[in-house]
Structure formats: C-alpha cells, structure tokens
N, C-alpha and C positions, 0 to 999 in steps of 0.2 A: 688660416682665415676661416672664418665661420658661414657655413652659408646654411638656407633653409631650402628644405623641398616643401611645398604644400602639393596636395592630391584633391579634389570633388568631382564625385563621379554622380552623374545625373543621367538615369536610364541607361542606355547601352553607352553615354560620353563617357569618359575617363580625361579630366585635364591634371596637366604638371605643369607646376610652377617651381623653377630652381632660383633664387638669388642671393647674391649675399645681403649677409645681416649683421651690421657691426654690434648692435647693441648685445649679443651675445658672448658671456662668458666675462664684460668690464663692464666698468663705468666710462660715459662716455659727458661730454660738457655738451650741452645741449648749446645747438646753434642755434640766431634769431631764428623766428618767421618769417618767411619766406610765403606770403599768398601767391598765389598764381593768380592771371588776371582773369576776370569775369568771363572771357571768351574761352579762354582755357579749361578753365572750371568747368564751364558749361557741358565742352567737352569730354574734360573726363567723365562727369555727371554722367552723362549720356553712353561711352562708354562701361562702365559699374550696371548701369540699368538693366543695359544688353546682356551683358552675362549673368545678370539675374532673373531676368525674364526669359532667356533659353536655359536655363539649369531647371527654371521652376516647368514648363511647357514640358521639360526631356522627362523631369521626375513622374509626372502626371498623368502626362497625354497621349496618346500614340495611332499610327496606324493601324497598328495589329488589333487595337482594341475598338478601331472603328470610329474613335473621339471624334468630335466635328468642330470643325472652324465658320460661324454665321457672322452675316452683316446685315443690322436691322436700322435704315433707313425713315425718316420721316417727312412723308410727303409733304407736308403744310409746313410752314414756318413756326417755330417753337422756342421758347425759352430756354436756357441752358436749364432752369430747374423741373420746367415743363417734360423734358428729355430723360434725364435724370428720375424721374418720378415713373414715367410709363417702363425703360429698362426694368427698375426696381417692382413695377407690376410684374412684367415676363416674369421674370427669376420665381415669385413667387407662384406665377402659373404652371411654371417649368418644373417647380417642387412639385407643386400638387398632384401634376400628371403621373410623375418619374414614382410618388406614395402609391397612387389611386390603382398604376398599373404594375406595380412589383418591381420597381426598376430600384439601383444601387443610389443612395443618395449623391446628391447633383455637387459635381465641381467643377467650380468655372474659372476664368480669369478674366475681366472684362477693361475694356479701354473705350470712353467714348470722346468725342473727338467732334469738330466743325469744319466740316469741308463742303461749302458751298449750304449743304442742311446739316441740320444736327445727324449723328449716327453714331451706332454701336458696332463694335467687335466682340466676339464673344468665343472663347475657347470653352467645350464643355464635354462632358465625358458622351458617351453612346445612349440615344435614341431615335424613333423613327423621323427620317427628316421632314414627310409629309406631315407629322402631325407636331412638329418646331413650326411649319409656315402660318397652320392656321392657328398659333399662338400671337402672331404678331396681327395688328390689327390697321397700323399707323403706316404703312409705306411698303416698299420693295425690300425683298427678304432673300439673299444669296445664303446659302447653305451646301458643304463640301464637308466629305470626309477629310483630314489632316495628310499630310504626303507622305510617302513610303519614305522615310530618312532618318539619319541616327542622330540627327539636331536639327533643329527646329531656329535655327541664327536667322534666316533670310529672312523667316515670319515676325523674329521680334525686330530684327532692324524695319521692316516694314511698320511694322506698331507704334516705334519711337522715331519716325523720321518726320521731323518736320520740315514738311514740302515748303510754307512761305515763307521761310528765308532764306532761299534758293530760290526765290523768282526773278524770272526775267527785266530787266529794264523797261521793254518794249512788250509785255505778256496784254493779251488781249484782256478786253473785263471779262468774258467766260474766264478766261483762265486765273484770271485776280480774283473770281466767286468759289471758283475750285478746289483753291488752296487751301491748304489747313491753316487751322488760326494755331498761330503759336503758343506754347502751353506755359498758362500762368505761373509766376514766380513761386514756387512751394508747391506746388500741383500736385496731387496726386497722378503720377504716371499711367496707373490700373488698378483698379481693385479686385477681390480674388476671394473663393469661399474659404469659408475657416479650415476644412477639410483638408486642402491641401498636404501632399509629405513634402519634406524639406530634402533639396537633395543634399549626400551624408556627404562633409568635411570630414577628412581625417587629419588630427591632431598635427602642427607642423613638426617635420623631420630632419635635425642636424645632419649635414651631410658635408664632408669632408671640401669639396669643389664642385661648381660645374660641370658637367660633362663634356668632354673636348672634341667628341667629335657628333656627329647627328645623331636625335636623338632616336631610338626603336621601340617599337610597340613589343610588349609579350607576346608570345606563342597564344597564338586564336585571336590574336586584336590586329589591328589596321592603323596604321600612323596616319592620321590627319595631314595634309599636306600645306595648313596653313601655320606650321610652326614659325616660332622665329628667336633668334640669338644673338647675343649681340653684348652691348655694355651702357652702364647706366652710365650717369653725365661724371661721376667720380671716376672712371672706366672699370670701374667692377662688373666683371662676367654676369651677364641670364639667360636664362631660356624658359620658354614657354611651347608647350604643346598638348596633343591631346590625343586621342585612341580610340576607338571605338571597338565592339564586340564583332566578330565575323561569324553569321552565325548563316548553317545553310538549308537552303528552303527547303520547304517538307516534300517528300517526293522525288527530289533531284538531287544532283550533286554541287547546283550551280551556291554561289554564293548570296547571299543576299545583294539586292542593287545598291549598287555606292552613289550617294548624292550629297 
C-alpha cells in the first residue's frame, strides 16, 4: 500500500505528515463529490489558515531577533475604509523611518479586524518601540516583543478566532460591542509584505507504511507533544507531528525554554 510522508519546516518547526495515498502507482475511478457542508468547510477553512499563518510568523519572526507584535487602536469611530487607509499610512511611515535610519527593509503581516472599534495587529521585524508609538497618531498603541517559543500557534489562533460566534445568549451590550464582527465571506484573513520567505516544503516522500509505534524526534530535536494517529474514515493508517530544534543558551548548559 502506498503511503506519502510530507515534511515543512518553518524556523526551528519541523512538521510530519504520513498518510496513505491511493492514487499512487494506478488508476483509480474517480468518486462523486462529496462537498462538506458550509459549517465544516468553514472549519477546515480555518484550520489550513492556522498552519499557514504559523509556518509564515515561525519563517519570519522571532524572539532572538527581537521582532514585535503591535495593536493600533482607533479612538473615534471610523469607516472600515477610513481604517484601512490610515494602517496603509503607518506602513508607509514605518518604511520611511526603517530607510531614513539604516534599518533592514520592513516585513510585516497585518490582520485588521472590528472589535468594538476598528483595529490593527501588526507582526513586524525589529525597531525602537518608543519610536513605533509616536507613529501612530489615531488611539491607543500596545507594542511587545514576540515570546521566546519555537511556534508562534497560540498568536495565530488568536488572530483567526472569531469571538462573535461564540457569544453568550445572555452577553451584556459591552460584551455584544466587544466582540469581533465576523469575517466576510472571501476576506482576506491578513495581508503581508512582499518580502516575506516561504517556509521550505520538501518534495512528498513514498514511504513504505505508517509508522507503528510513536513517533521520535532526531538526535538535537524535541518531539512536540501535540502529535496524533490514528485512521482516516476508509481506516487507512496517519499521523501527524512535529519537532522542533533543542538548541542551548549561550553561557549555560541549560536548554532552551519549552513553550
């Protein structure tokens, strides 16, 4: 039986993917369609997002490099395009500074969003955060370096979660102003600089079966503990996991922190 390994490794991530794959090696009679319903969809939708907005963050961004995660808030009430316009000002002031003062050109990923006011998220490589605040001109401005961690999952599920449909029955009106408005049918989820790298695919791997018992990181990595195995709805054998780099602090012996 024919199965495939895929491999994409994004910063210090390494994920595996084992399944089988009938369409290797025959012909096979192609089944009807089969849609899944719009609820479902939704959710793989959403799942597919997530591991591509942490593959892209892991490729990009980091602690060690000091990158920062901002939230630029707008005080007054504003149009979605009103919003939208002033962002698209930053960015180009945030170039300007980044040219004016020797800095590495700017890569960002941004998500803006309606939660009670319009606002921005903004992933972006390393500068002074004092002089990110007095860029912004329009509201309250939270600015943080990125967390010490070998994946960055928490911050994209944060990014793609939509709080209002998940509200309460009984939610107060604060809390029904709060909420995120759900995001329009075709949306764009985030937009991102051209600069970007892509985290590397490697080519898929025919490989004999599944592996039968759990799975192990290489010598220097760390097995992820959110593996999982199991069988698809035909009962053909998967698994799925992931590894990260064990790399140890400079000075010591200790390991890097696991998060």
């Amino acid at each position: 039986m024919p199965f495939i390994e895929k491999k994409i490794v994004s910063g210090n991530l390494v994920e595996i993917e084992q399944y089988f794959a009938p369409h290797i090696g025959k012909q096979l009679v192609r089944s009807p369609n089969q849609s899944p319903t719009p609820e479902k969809q939704e959710e793989l939708n959403t799942v597919h997002a997530r591991k591509k907005l942490v593959r892209l963050i892991n490729t990009n961004f980091s602690h060690k490099n000091k990158d920062l995660f901002a939230t630029f808030c707008h005080q007054k009430e504003v149009t979605e395009q009103e919003a939208k316009k002033e962002i698209e000002k930053l960015i180009r002031a945030v170039r300007k500074y980044r040219r004016e003062h020797g800095l590495p050109e700017l890569k960002y990923i941004l998500i803006t969003e309606h939660q009670g006011k319009w606002h921005h998220h903004l992933i972006l490589n390393n500068m002074p955060i004092e002089d990110l605040f007095e860029l912004w001109e329009h509201g309250r401005t939270q600015v943080s370096i990125l967390d010490d961690c070998y994946s960055y999952k928490d911050l994209a599920v944060y990014l793609t979660t939509d709080e209002k449909s998940s509200r309460k029955k009984n939610a107060t009106p604060q809390e029904q102003d709060n909420a995120k408005e759900p995001r329009r049918k075709h949306a764009k989820r985030w937009s991102c600089s051209r600069n970007l790298e892509k985290p590397k695919e490697f080519p898929p791997k025919i490989i004999s079966k599944v592996s039968c018992g759990d799975p192990k990181a290489p010598k220097g990595y760390r097995l992820l503990p959110d593996w999982v195995k199991g069988c698809d709805s035909a009962g053909n054998p998967y698994m799925a996991y992931s590894y990260v780099i064990e790399t140890p602090r400079a000075g010591n012996n200790k390991k890097k922190r696991r998060c």
